[in-house]
C-alpha positions as CSV (number, residue, x, y, z in Angstrom):
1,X,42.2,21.0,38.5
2,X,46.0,21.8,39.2
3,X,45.6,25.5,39.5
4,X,42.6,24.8,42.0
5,X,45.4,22.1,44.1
6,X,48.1,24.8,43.7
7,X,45.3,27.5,45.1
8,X,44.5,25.5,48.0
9,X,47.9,24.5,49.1
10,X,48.8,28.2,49.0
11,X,45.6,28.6,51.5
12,X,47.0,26.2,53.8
13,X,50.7,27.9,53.4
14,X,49.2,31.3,54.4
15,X,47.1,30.4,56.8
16,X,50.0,28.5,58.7
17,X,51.9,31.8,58.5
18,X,49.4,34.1,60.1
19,X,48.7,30.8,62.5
20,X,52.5,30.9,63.6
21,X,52.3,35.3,63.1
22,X,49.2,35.3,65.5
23,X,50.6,32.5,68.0
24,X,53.8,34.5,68.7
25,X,51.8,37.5,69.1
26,X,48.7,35.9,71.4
27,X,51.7,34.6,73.7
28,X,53.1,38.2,74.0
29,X,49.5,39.3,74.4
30,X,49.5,41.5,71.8
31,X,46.7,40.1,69.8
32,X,43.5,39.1,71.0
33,X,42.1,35.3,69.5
34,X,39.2,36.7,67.7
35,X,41.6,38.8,65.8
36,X,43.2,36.0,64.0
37,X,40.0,34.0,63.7
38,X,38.4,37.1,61.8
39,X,41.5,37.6,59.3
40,X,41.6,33.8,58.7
41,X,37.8,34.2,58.2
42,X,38.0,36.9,55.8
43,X,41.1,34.9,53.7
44,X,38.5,32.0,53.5
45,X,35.6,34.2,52.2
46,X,37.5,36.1,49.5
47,X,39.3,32.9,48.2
48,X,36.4,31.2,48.4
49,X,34.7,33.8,45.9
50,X,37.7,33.9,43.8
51,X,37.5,30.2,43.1
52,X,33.4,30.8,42.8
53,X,33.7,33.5,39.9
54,X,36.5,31.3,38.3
55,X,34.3,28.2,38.1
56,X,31.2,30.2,37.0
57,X,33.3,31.7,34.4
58,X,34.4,28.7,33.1
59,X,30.9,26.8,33.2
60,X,29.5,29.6,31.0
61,X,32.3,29.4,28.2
62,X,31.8,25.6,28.5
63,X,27.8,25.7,28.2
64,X,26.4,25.5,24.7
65,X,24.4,28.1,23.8
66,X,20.8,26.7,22.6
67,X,20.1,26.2,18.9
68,X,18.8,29.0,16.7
69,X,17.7,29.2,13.5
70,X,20.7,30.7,12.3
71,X,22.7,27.5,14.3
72,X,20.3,24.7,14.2
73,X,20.4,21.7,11.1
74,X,18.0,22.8,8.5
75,X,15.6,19.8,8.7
76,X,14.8,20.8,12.6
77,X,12.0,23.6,12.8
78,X,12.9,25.0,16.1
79,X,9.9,27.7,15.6
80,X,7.2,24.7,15.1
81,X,8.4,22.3,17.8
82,X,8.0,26.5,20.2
83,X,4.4,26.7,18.8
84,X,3.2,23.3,19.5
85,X,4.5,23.7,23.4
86,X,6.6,20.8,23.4
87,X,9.5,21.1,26.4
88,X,13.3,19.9,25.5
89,X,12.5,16.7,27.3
90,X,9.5,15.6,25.3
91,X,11.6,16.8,21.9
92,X,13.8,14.5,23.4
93,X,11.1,11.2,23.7
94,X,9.4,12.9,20.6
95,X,13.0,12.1,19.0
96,X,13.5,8.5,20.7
97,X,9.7,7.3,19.8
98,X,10.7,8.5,16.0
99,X,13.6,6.1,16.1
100,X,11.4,3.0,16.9
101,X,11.8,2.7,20.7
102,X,9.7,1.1,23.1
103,X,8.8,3.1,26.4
104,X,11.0,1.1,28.1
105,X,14.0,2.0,26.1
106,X,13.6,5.2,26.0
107,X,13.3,5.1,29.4
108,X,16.7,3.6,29.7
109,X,18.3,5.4,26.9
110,X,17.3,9.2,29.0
111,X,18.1,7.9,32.0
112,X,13.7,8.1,33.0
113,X,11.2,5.8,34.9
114,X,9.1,4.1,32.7
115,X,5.8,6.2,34.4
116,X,7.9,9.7,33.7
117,X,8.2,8.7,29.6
118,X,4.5,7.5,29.7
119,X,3.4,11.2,31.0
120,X,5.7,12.8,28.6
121,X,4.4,10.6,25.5
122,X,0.9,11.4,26.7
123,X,1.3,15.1,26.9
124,X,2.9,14.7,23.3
125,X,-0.6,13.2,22.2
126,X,-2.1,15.7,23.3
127,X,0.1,18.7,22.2
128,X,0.0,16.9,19.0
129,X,-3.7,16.6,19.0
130,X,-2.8,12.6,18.2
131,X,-4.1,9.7,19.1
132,X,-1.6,7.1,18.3
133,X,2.6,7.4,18.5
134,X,2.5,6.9,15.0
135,X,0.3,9.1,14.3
136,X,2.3,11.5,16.3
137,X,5.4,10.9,14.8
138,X,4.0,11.1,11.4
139,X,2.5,14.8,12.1
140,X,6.0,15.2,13.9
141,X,7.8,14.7,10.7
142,X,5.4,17.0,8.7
143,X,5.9,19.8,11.0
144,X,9.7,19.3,10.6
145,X,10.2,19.0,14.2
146,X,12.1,15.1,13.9
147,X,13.9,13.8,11.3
């Protein structure tokens, strides 16, 4: 955050520079308008991808990569929980309903609608081929995919 203040003020600092550079110059009539608007233009632009390739350089080395088998806790079956077709999100309600919750917590607890974690326990059912969220989590726990 400071280097990004510090980067800005800079910015400002140089841009007031070639304001004051280009004023003097306009009032001698050396220097046509448009000529200082396009260099202030193209200091924008390549600070502005400076900053850009900093912050995406960052938010990659912050992102955790995704569990693999070598990474993941041995009790999770990461393979299983790909073959069934289950998304991250309803792993995620898969998870919650194994815990005990009620739609409505679970709901609450992942930030949901109530609606949105009855579709996702439906498609669960089915990519369960269950008929109950018991049932469901039991064939969960058998195919290692909860704990």
């Amino acid at each position: 955050m400071r280097s990004i203040i510090i980067g800005f003020g800079l910015l400002i600092l140089c841009l007031l520079i070639l304001f004051r550079i280009g004023e003097a110059n306009f009032i001698k009539g050396d220097v046509k308008l448009e000529v200082i608007v396009a260099i202030a233009a193209f200091i924008f632009f390549f600070v502005g991808l400076y900053f850009n390739y900093h912050s995406q350089k960052k938010a990659s080395q912050a992102q955790p990569s995704p569990p693999t088998a070598e990474t993941a806790p041995a009790s999770i079956n990461y393979e299983q929980i790909k073959k069934t077709g289950l998304t991250q999100r309803e792993h995620e309600v898969l998870v919650k309903m194994a815990e005990g919750l009620s739609n409505q917590e679970i709901a609450t607890a992942l930030y949901l609608s109530e609606s949105t974690i009855k579709t996702h326990v439906s498609n669960i059912l089915f990519k369960l081929d269950a008929k109950r969220r018991t049932q469901a989590i039991q064939m969960a726990k058998q195919l290692k995919i909860v704990l």
